[in-house]
Every structure is written in C-alpha cells, then in structure tokens.
N, C-alpha and C positions, 0 to 999 in steps of 0.2 A: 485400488488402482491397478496392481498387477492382476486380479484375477478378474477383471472387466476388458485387458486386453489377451485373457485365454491364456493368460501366465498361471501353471499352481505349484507353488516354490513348495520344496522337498525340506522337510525335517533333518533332524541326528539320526530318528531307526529309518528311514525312509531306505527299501529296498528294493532292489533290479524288480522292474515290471514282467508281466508274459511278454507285453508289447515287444520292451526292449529284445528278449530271447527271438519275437519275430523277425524285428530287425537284422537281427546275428545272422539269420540265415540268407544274406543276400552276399554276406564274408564268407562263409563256408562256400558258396557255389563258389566266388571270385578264387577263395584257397584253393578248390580243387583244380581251380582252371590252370592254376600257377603251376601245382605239381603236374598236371599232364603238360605243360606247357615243359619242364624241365625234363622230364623223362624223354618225352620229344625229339630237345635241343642235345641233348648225351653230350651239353661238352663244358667245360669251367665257365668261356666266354657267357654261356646260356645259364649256367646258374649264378653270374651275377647280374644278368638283366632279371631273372626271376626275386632275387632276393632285392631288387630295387623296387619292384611292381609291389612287393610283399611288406617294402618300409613305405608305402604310400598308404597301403592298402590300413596298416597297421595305423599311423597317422591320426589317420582320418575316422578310425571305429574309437579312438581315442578322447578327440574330439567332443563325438556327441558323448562318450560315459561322462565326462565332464557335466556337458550340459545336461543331459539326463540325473546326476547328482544335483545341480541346482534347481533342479524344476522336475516336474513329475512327467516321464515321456509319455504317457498312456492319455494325456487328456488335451484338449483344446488347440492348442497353433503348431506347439512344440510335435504334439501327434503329427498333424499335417506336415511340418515342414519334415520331420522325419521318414516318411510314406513319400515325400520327394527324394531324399535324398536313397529312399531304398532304389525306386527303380533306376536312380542314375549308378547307384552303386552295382546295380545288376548290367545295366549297360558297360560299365567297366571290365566286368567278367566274361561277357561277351566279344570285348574286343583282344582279350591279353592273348589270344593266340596269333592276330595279329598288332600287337602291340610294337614290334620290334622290323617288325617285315610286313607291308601292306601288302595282302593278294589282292591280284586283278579284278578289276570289278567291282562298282559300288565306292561306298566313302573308304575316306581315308583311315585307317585303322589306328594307327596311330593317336591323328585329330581326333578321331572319337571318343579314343579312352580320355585322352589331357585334357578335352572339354566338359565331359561326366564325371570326371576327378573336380577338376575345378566346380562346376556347380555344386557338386555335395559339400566343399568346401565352403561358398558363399552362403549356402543356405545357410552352412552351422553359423556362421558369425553372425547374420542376421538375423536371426530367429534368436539365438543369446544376447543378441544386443533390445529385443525387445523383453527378453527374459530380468536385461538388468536394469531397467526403467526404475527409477529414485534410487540405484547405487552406482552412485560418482567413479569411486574408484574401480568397480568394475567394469563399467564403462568405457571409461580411458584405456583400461588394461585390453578391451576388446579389438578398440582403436587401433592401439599398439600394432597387434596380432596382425593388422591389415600388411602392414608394412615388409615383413617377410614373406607373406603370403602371397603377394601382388609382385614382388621380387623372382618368388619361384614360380611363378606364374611363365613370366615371359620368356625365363630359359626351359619349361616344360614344353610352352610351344613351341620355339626355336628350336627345341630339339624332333619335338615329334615333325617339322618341318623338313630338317637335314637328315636326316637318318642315319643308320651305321653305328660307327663311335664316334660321332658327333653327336648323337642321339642318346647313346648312354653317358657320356660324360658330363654332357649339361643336364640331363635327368640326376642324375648322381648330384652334382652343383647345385639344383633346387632343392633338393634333399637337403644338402648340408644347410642351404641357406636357410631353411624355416624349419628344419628341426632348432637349429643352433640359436635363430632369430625367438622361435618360442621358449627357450629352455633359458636363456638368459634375462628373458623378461618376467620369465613367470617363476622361477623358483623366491625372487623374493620380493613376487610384484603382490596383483590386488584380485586374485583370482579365488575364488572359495568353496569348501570342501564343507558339503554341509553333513554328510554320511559317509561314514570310513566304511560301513558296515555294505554299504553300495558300491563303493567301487572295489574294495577286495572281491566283492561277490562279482560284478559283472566279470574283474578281470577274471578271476575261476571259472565263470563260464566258458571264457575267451578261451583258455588251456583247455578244456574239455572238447570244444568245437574243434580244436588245432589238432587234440588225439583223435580224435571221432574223424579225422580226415586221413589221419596216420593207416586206421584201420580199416577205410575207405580202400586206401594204396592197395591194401593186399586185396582184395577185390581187384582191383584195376590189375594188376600183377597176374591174377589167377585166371583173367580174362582168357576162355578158348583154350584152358590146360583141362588134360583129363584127370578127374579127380582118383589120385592115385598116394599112396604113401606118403612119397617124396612130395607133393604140393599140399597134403593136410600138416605134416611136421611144419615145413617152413612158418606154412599160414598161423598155427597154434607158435610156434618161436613169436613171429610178427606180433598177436596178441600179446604177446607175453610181454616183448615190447613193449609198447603201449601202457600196460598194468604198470610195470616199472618204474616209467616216467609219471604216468597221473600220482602215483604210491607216493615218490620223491619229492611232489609239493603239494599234493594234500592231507598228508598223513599227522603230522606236525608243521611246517613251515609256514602252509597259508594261516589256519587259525592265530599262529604266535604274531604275525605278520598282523592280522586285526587288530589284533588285542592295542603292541606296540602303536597303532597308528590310531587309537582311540584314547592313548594315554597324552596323547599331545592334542594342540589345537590352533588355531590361528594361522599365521606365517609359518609357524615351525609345520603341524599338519599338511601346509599344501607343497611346501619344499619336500619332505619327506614323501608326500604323494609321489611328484613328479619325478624326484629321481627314479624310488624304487618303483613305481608303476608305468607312467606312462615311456619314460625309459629303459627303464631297468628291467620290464617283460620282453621286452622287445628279442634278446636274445634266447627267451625260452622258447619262446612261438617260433624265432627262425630255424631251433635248433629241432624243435619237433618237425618242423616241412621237410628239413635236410632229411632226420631219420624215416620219415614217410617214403620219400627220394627213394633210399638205401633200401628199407623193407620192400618196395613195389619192385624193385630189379632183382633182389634175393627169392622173392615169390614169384617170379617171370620167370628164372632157369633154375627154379627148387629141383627139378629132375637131372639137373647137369653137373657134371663132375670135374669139369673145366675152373679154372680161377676165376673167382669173382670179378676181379680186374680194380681197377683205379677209380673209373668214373661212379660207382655205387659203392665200394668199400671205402674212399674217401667220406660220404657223405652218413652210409651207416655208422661210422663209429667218428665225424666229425659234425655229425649233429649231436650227442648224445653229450660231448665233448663239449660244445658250445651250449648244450643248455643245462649243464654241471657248472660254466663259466658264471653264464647267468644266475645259477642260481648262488653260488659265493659274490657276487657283487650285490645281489639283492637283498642276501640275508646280513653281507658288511653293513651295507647302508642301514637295513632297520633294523639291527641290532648288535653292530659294531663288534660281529663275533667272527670268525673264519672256521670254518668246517675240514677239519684235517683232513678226514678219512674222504669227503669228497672232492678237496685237492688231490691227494693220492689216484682218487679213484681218475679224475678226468686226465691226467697225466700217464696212468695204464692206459686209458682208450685212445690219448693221441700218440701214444710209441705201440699199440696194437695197430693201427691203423694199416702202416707199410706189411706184419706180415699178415693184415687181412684179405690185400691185394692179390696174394698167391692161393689161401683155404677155397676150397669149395663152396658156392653160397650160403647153402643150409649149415656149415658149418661154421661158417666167419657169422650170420646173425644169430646160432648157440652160444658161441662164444661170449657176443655181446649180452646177450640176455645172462648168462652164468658172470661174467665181472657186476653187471648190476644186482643181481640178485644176492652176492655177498655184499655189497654195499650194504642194501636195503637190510639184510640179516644181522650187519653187525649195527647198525643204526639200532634199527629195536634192540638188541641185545642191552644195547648202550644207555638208548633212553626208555625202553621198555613202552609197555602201549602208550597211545595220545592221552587216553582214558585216566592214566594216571595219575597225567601230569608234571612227571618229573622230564620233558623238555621244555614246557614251558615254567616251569619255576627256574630252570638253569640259565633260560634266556634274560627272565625279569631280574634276575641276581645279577647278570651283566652289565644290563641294560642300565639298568636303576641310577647307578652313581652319573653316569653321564647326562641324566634328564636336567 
C-alpha cells in the first residue's frame, strides 16, 4: 500500500542519502545569508532577529530528518515534495536580508520569507501524513503537529505585517508557540525513529555545514584585505577555530551519543531523540553562527591594533560559550554524565569575554583558540584516543544502571 503511493519506509541501518546532503545545501546558503545579514546589522537588536531567522531555519531542516528517517528521501513523492520545499527554502534565503526591513521596490520582503517558511512547512506535514498511511498513531500525532503550526502561523504573518518590534516579538511568540506545541506532544507521543544511525548521522552533517560556514566567515572577513602576515595569522587562528569545535563533537561525543541511542527504543528512543537532537543541537549550531560572527570581524581588522570592541568579542568567545552549554546539556540528557573540565572551560570563556573586549583582534581569537586547545589536550590526555575506547566504556559504565 505504501509503496504504491511512492512511500519507501526506511529500516534500523537505513542511512542519510546524497539526496538529503543536496538538500542541506539550500540551509547553508540561508546560514550564510544570516551571518552576512548579522555582521551587516553590527548591533545586539540585529543578532536577535538573526538568531530568530536561524531557530526557524533550524526548525524546519529538523522536520524533514524526521521524515526522511521514516521514509527514504531519495525516492518517489517524498523526493518531490522535498525539491519543493528546497527551492522555497532558497527563497527564504533570499529574502533574510530583507526579512526585518522591506527595501523599496518589488514584494514585500518580509511576506515572502513567512510564506516560503510556511510552505516548506505544509509540505512536510503533508507529504508525512501520506508517509503514515495504515499507522493510526502517527497519524494523529501528525494531526496534532497542525495545531501549533497554524497557531504560529498567524502571529508569523501578523508580524511580518507590522514590522519593527512588533515583528520580532510575535516572530519570537510563533517560535515559542510551536517549538513548545511540538515538544510537548511528541516527547511521549506516537512519532517513530526507525534509524538512530540516521539521524545522528544527518544531525553531524548539520555541524559540519554549520563549520563549513564558520570557515566561510573568514573568507568574507578577508574580502579586499592584502594578503599580508597579519590577515594569514588571523585566517590559520579562524581555521584553527573551527578544528576545535568539529574535534569537541566528533572525536568522542557523537559516536558515544549513537551508540546510547541505539541502546534504547520505542517511546524512550524518540523522547531521547527529541530532547538531545532536535533540541538539544540547537544551541551547538547557534553557538557555531555566533563564533563565525566573531572570526569574520577578527579577520576584517587582522592588521589592526585597536580593541576588538564588544560587538565581535561578545560573540567570539560567547558562541564557543554557548556551544560548550550545549554540549553539557546534550551529553546530561544522553548520558546523565556532566563534563567538568568543560564546565570549567565555558566558564573561562564567559569571564574572558569582558577582557576580550580590550585585546587586539588577532589576539583575543589566539586566545580563544589556546583555552580550547588545552581543553581538547587535557580531554585526550584523560580519555586517551576514540580508538581505544576507554570514553566510551566510562560512558556505558554510567549509563548502564539507569537503563
């Protein structure tokens, strides 16, 4: 029945497609549109309209890994409906520089994103709801989904109508409403995780695309500089950046994270999904956009001797900060453990923060690279290679009695 309506349900090993990786790439243009759009705005007001743009954006690529673990993206309707919602999702990134202030001329910028947001939206629930043809309870649970969606719906138009902070307030309010409407319905509703092995995988790709933009920045940053000392140092620190943070979750953390999430199943599996995944990434991705932020302003006056200032040294060392957070609440959730040394460590970066404000660029992002690098140092020291295996037997040893 389902594979006469171009339904092909996904297995246990069922893994991330090319297809899906193509998909990805209509969120990477959108991510990069965000960080220009923030470096742009140079001001707090501007990077909470960007990290609003970034939890929709985020949202919605969520979505379809779901539906792409239930069904196979690469083949029949689900393809199609996904090749829709690419180029709505590219019209979204098209509009985010005017998302917040419509320029003269032409449609409303605004309207265009919150009605290209919304379709890619619709499609996913419709295309799922054909996905779950002869299961009742997913079904229903799809049903459910309508209800906050249609909720944030009409304060997303309302806002993109009024504008201002009328416009981010009730943008923010749709947010809460159908983050909070889904999260409460689906940790112990009837929604199904047929491959742990697929969505850890897509969400690491997610991380990857998020650094791959990181190291974008410095490019943007390097735009029209002469290629001199002072702009190779920065750019190699920037890199090194990025190394840091991919190192911090894929060295140990994602693997033990799999493993953890194939040891369970059922209701416990998709509760465990949805916190630590489709929630619980959320602040690794926003904390990598911030540090992109921070590295594109550090590689834009790498030759200057002047302070950093506030508006990039806040977000260099208060993304890194914030995706240290994330990742102590993602590794509490799947493996009820707390990470000292990187409590410690994000605690150094938010009391570095204030005197990064005064350092020189190139040296307020040495800095940051040298606190994570002994991180990262005493980590292996600690658990020694992945290869081992002695983090992940320390994790299973914790883990265990709580199963």
């Amino acid at each position: 029945m389902t594979e006469r309506r171009g339904i092909h349900p996904a297995g246990e090993g069922h893994r991330a497609t090319p297809f899906e990786l193509f998909f990805d790439l209509v969120f990477v243009f959108a991510t990069t549109q965000i960080t220009a759009f923030l470096a742009h705005e140079h001001s707090a007001y501007g990077v909470l309209q960007g990290l609003i743009m970034l939890a929709l954006l985020w949202g919605t690529w969520s979505g379809y890994t779901w539906l792409g673990n239930h069904s196979r993206a690469n083949r029949g309707l689900l393809r199609s409906g996904m090749v829709v919602a690419m180029a709505a999702i590219f019209v979204v990134g098209l509009a985010i520089p005017e998302a917040w202030r419509d320029a003269p001329g032409g449609l409303s910028g605004p309207l265009v994103l919150v009605c290209a947001y919304l379709l890619v939206r619709w499609v996913h629930l419709a295309v799922y709801a054909v996905a779950a043809t002869g299961d009742a309870g997913l079904r229903h649970q799809i049903a459910i989904t309508w209800l906050p969606l249609l909720a944030g719906a009409a304060l997303l138009v309302s806002g993109a109508l009024l504008g201002g902070w009328a416009q981010v307030t009730l943008f923010a309010l749709a947010l809460l409403v159908d983050w909070a409407g889904i999260y409460l319905t689906a940790r112990h509703g009837d929604w199904r995780l047929h491959s742990p092995a697929h969505l850890t995988e897509r969400h690491g790709l997610f991380i990857i695309l998020a650094l791959g933009e990181s190291v974008m920045a410095i490019g943007a940053g390097a735009a029209g500089q002469p290629t001199g000392v002072p702009l190779l140092l920065a750019a190699t620190l920037g890199v090194g950046a990025a190394v840091c943070l991919w190192w911090l979750y894929f060295d140990a953390v994602s693997p033990a994270a799999e493993r953890r999430l194939g040891e369970v199943d059922g209701r416990a599996r998709v509760s465990l999904a949805v916190d630590a995944y489709t929630y619980g990434h959320f602040p690794l991705v926003a904390g990598i956009v911030l540090t992109a932020l921070g590295v594109e302003g550090v590689v834009a006056h790498a030759a200057e001797f002047a302070p950093l200032g506030l508006y990039y040294a806040l977000p260099l060392f208060g993304g890194p900060t914030l995706y240290l957070a994330g990742h102590l609440l993602f590794e509490h959730r799947m493996h009820r453990t707390l990470s000292l040394p990187r409590l410690v460590t994000a605690g150094v970066l938010l009391a570095a923060a204030p005197v990064a404000v005064r350092l020189p660029p190139t040296a307020a992002l040495a800095a940051l690279v040298l606190v994570l690098t002994v991180l990262i140092t005493g980590e292996t020291i600690r658990y020694g290679r992945p290869e081992s295996g002695n983090h992940s037997r320390e994790t299973v040893k914790i883990v265990r009695p709580a199963d």
